[in-house]
C-alpha positions as CSV (number, residue, x, y, z in Angstrom):
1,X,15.8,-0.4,31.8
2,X,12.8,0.7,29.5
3,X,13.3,1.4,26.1
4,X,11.8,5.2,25.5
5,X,8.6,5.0,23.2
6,X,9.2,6.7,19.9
7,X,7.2,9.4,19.0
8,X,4.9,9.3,15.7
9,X,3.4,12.3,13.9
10,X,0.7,11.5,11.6
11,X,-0.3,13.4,8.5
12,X,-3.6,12.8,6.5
13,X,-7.1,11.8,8.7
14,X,-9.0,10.3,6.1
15,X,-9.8,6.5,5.9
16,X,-6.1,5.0,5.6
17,X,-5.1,7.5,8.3
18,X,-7.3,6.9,11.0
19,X,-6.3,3.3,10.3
20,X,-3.2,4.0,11.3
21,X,-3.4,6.1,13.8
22,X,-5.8,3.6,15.7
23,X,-2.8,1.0,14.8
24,X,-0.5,3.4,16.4
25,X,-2.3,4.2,19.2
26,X,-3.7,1.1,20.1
27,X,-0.8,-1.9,18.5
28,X,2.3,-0.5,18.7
29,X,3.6,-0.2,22.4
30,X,6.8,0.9,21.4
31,X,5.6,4.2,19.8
32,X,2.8,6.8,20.4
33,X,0.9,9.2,18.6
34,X,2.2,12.9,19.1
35,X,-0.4,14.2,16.6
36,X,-2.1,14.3,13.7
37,X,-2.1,17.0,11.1
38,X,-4.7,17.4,8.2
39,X,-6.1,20.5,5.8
40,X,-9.5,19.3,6.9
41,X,-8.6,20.3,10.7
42,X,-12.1,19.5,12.0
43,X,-11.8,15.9,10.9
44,X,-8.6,15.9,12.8
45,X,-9.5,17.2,15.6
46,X,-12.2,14.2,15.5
47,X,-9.1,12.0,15.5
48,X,-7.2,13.2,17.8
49,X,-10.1,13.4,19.9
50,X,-11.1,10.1,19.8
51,X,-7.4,8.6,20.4
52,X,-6.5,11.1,23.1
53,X,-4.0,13.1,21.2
54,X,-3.4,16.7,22.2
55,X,-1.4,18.1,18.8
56,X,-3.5,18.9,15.6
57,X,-1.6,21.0,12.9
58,X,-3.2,22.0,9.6
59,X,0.2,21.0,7.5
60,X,2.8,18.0,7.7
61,X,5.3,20.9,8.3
62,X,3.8,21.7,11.1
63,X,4.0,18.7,12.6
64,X,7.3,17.5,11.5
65,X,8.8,20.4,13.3
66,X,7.1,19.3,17.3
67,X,9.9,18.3,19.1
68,X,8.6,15.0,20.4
69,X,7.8,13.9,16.7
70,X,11.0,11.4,15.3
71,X,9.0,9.7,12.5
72,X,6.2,11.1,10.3
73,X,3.3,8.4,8.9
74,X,2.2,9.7,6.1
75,X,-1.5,9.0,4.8
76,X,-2.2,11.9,2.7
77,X,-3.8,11.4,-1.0
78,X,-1.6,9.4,-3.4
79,X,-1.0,12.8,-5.3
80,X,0.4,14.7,-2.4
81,X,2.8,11.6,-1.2
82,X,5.8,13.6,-2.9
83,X,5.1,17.2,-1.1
84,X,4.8,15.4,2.6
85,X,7.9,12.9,1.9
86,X,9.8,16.5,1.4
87,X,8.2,18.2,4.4
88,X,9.3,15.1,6.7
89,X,12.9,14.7,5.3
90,X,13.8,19.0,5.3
91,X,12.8,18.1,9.2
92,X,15.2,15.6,9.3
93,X,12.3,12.8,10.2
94,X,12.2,9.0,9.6
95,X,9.3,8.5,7.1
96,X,6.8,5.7,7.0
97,X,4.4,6.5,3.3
98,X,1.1,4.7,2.0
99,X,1.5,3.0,-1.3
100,X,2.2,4.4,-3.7
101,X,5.3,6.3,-3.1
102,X,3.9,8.8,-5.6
103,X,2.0,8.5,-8.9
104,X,5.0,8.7,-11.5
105,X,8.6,7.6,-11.8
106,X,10.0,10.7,-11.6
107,X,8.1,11.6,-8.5
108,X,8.9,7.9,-6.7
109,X,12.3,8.6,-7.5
110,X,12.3,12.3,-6.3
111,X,10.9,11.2,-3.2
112,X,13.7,8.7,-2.6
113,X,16.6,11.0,-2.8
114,X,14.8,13.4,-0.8
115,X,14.9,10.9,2.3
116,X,18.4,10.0,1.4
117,X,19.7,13.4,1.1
118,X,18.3,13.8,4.3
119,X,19.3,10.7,5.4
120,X,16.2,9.5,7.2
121,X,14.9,6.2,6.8
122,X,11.6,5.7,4.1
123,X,9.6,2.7,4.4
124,X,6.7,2.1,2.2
125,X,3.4,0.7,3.3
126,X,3.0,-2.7,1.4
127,X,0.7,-4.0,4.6
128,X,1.1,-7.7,2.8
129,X,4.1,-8.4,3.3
130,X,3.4,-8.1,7.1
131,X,0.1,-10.0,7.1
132,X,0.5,-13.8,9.2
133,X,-0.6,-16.1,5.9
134,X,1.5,-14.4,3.7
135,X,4.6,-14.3,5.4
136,X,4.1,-17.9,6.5
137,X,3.8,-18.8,2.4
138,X,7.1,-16.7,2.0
139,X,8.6,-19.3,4.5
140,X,7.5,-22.0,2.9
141,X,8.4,-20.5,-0.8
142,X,12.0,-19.6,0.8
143,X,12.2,-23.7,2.4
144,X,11.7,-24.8,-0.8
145,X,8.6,-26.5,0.2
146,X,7.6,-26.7,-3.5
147,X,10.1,-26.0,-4.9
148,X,11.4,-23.7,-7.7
149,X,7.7,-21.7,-8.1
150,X,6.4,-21.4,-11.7
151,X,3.5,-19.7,-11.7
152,X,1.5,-17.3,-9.5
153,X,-2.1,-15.6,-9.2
154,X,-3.0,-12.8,-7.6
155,X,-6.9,-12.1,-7.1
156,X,-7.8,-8.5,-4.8
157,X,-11.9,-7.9,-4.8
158,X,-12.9,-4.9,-3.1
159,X,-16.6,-4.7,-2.0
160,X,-17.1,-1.1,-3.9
161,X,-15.2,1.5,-5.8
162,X,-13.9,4.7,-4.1
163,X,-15.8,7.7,-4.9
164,X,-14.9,8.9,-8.6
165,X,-13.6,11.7,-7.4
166,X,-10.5,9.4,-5.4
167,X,-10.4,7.4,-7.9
168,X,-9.7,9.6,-11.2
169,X,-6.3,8.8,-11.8
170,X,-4.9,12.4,-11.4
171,X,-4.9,11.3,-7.8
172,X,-5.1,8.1,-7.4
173,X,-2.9,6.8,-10.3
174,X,-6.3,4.3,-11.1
175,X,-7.2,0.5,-10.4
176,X,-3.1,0.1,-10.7
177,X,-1.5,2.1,-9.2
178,X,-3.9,2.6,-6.2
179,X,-5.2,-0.9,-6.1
180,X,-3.0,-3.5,-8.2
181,X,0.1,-2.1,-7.0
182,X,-0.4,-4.2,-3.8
183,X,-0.4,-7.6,-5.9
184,X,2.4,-6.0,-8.1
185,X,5.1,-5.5,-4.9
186,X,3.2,-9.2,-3.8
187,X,4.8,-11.1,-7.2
188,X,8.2,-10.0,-6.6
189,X,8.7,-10.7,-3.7
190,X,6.7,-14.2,-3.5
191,X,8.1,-15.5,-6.5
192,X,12.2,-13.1,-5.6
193,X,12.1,-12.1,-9.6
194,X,11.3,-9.2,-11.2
195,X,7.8,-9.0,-13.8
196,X,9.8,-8.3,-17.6
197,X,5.9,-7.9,-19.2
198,X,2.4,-7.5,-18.7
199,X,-0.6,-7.3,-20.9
200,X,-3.5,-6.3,-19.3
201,X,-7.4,-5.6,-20.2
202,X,-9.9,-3.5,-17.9
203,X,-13.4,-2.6,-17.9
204,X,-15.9,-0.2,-16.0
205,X,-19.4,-2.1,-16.2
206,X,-20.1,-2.5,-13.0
207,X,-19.6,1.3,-12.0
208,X,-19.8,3.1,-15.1
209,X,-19.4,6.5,-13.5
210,X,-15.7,5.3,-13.2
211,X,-15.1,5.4,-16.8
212,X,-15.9,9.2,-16.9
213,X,-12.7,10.0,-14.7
214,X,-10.6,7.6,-16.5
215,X,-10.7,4.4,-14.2
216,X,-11.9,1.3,-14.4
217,X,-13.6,-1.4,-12.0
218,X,-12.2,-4.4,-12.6
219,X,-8.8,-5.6,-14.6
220,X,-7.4,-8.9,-15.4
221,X,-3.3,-8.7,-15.9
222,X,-1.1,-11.4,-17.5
223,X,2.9,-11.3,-16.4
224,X,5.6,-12.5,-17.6
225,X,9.4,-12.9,-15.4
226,X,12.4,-12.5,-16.3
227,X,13.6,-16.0,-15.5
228,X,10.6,-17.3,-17.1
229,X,7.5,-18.1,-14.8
230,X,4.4,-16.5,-15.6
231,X,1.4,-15.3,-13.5
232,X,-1.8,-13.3,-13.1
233,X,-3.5,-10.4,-11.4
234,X,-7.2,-10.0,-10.9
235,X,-8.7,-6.8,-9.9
236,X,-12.6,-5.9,-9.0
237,X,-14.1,-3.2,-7.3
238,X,-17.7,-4.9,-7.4
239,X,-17.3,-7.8,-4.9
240,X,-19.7,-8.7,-2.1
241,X,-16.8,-8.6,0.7
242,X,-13.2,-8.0,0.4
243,X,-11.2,-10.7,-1.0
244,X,-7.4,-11.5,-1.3
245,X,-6.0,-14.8,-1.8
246,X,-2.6,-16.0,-3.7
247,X,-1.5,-18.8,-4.9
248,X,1.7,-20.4,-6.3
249,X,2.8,-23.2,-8.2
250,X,6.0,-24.6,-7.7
251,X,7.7,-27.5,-9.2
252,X,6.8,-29.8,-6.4
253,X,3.5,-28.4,-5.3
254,X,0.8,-25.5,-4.6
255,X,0.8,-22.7,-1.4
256,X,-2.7,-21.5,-1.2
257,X,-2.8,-18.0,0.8
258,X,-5.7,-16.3,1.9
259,X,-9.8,-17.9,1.6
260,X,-13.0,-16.6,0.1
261,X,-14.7,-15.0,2.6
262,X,-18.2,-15.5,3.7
263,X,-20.8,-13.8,2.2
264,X,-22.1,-10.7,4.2
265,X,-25.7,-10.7,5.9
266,X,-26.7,-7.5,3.8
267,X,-26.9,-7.3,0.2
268,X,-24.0,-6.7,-2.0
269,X,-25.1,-3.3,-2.3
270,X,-25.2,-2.1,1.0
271,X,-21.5,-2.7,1.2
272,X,-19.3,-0.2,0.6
273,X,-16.1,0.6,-0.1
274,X,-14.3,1.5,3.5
275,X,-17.0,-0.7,4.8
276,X,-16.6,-4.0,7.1
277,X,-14.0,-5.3,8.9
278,X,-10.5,-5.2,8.1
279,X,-8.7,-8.1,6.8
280,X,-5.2,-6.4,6.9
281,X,-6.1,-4.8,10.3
282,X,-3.0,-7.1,11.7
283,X,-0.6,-5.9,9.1
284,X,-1.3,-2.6,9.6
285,X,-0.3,-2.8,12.9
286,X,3.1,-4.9,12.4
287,X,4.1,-3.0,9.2
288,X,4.6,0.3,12.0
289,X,6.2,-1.8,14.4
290,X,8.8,-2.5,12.2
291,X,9.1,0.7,11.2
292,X,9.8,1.5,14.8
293,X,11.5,-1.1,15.3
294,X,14.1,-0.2,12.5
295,X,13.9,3.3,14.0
296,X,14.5,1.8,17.9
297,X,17.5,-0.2,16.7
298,X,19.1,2.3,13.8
299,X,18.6,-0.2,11.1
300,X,17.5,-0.4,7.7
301,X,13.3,-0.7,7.0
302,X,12.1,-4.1,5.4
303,X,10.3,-2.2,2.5
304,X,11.7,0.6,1.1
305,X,11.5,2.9,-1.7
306,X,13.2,0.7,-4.3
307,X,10.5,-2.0,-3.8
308,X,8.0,1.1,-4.5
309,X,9.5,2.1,-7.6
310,X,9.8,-1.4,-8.6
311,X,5.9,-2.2,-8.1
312,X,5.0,1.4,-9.7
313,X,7.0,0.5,-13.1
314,X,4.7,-2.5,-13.1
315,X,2.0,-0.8,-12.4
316,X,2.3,1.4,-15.0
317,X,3.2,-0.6,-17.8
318,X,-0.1,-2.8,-16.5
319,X,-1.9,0.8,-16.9
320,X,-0.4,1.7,-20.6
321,X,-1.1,-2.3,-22.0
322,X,-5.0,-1.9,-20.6
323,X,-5.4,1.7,-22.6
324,X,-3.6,0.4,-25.7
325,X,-4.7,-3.1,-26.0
326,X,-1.0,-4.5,-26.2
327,X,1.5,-6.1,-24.3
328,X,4.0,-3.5,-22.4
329,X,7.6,-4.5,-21.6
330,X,7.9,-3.0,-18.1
331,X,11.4,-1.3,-18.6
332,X,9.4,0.6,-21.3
333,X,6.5,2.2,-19.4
């Protein structure tokens, strides 16, 4: 007998949204898209009408309470995570949230008991740990191909910035929190230990209209483990094509993830950020299906909010040590 589909309310219709709302629609046959709610209803309506989708609501309340909707996918700015994890959980709906859980500690951890209080499920999108390279290196790191790994280095180039109006940190949380943060989850759970101190340095010369909201383009970030290894974390918004690769050093050897991309036919400036293909596209699509999946079967999501507020203390102490020019210990952030 066929297993029903699960239904999936979406909230926010801006670029991460219609990301995955295409993922939904198009990736994911065990769920479909109910609907899609958003302030700006006209972009989506656009949505919806370009997937097919009959329901548009103008709040994540609105949504969360349609009868067909069991899980809410929430892609609303970073600032607003909090107020939508609420909405879903008072409606008693499993949540799947965009990195960052929300932009403080407080916040991250306000959101967590509000899903558990509810007791609905709250998985976190960390789209890398669902990518094919990367979790064929975390099968190799967990074989022991290598060996007990050492070191680690984390490079994410974006091809341009986000407006400076998403990228002041008053909603974004800045290049850590809305951009590092990725590499920050990626460390722990490559290298199955926790990051005891970063120091980090930043600067905005590529896009100095960043540095008047408070952000920077590009950051270089040392770390330190608690059981000893060490590692880095380069960030750059200035990049000619998007570019994420890994590697670690273990005591018997190197896993390489991810290659440089070619070089795009335009110029560097044409390229935007949003721009060009995907090179998660994949992992967006298998991050929801285990969400569903987890939802289908009553069990526990692979990335969950204790991983967020794990990768947000890091973030944040990355954040403090590039503003004070000093190494942070990450319990103190």
């Amino acid at each position: 007998m066929a297993t029903a589909r699960i239904g999936l309310g979406l909230v926010g219709t801006g670029r991460m949204g219609a990301i995955l709302a295409r993922a939904i629609a198009r990736r994911v046959p065990g769920a479909y898209l109910v609907g899609v709610a958003d302030v700006d209803l006209a972009a989506a309506r656009r949505l919806a009408d370009e997937l097919g989708v009959d329901t548009v609501c103008a709040s994540g309340a609105e949504l969360a309470a349609h009868p067909d909707v069991a899980g809410v996918v929430i892609a609303v700015s970073s600032a607003r995570h909090l107020e939508a994890v609420r909405q879903a959980a008072a409606a008693g709906r499993d949540i799947f949230c965009e990195k960052p859980l929300a932009l403080t500690v407080a916040d991250t951890m306000a959101a967590i008991e509000a899903a558990a209080t509810a007791g609905v499920r709250l998985q976190v999108g960390f789209m890398r740990r669902f990518d094919a390279a990367y979790r064929r290196g975390f099968g190799r790191l967990a074989r022991g191909e290598i060996g007990r790994p050492i070191m680690v280095k984390c490079l994410q180039f974006d091809p341009g910035p986000p407006p400076p109006a998403q990228a002041d940190p008053a909603v974004s949380g800045g290049i850590h929190v809305d951009m590092g943060i990725h590499e920050y989850d990626l460390v722990r759970w490559l290298m199955s230990d926790e990051v005891r101190e970063v120091h980090a340095w930043g600067s905005a010369i590529a896009y100095p209209n960043l540095a008047a909201v408070g952000d920077v383009d590009s950051a270089v970030v040392s770390l330190r483990f608690a059981g000893g290894a060490t590692g880095s974390v380069l960030l750059a918004r200035s990049a000619s094509a998007e570019d994420v690769r890994t590697e670690i050093v273990g005591e018997r050897g190197t896993i390489a993830i991810g290659r440089r991309p070619a070089p795009p036919r335009s110029s560097p400036t044409a390229v935007g950020w949003g721009t060009g293909p995907l090179r998660f596209e994949g992992a967006y699509a298998a991050e929801i299906r285990a969400f569903v999946r987890a939802m289908s079967r009553d069990e526990p999501v692979a990335v969950d909010g204790a991983d967020s507020l794990a990768a947000l203390r890091i973030a944040l102490a990355a954040d403090r040590s590039m503003r004070e020019g000093r190494p942070i210990v990450v319990a103190d952030a």
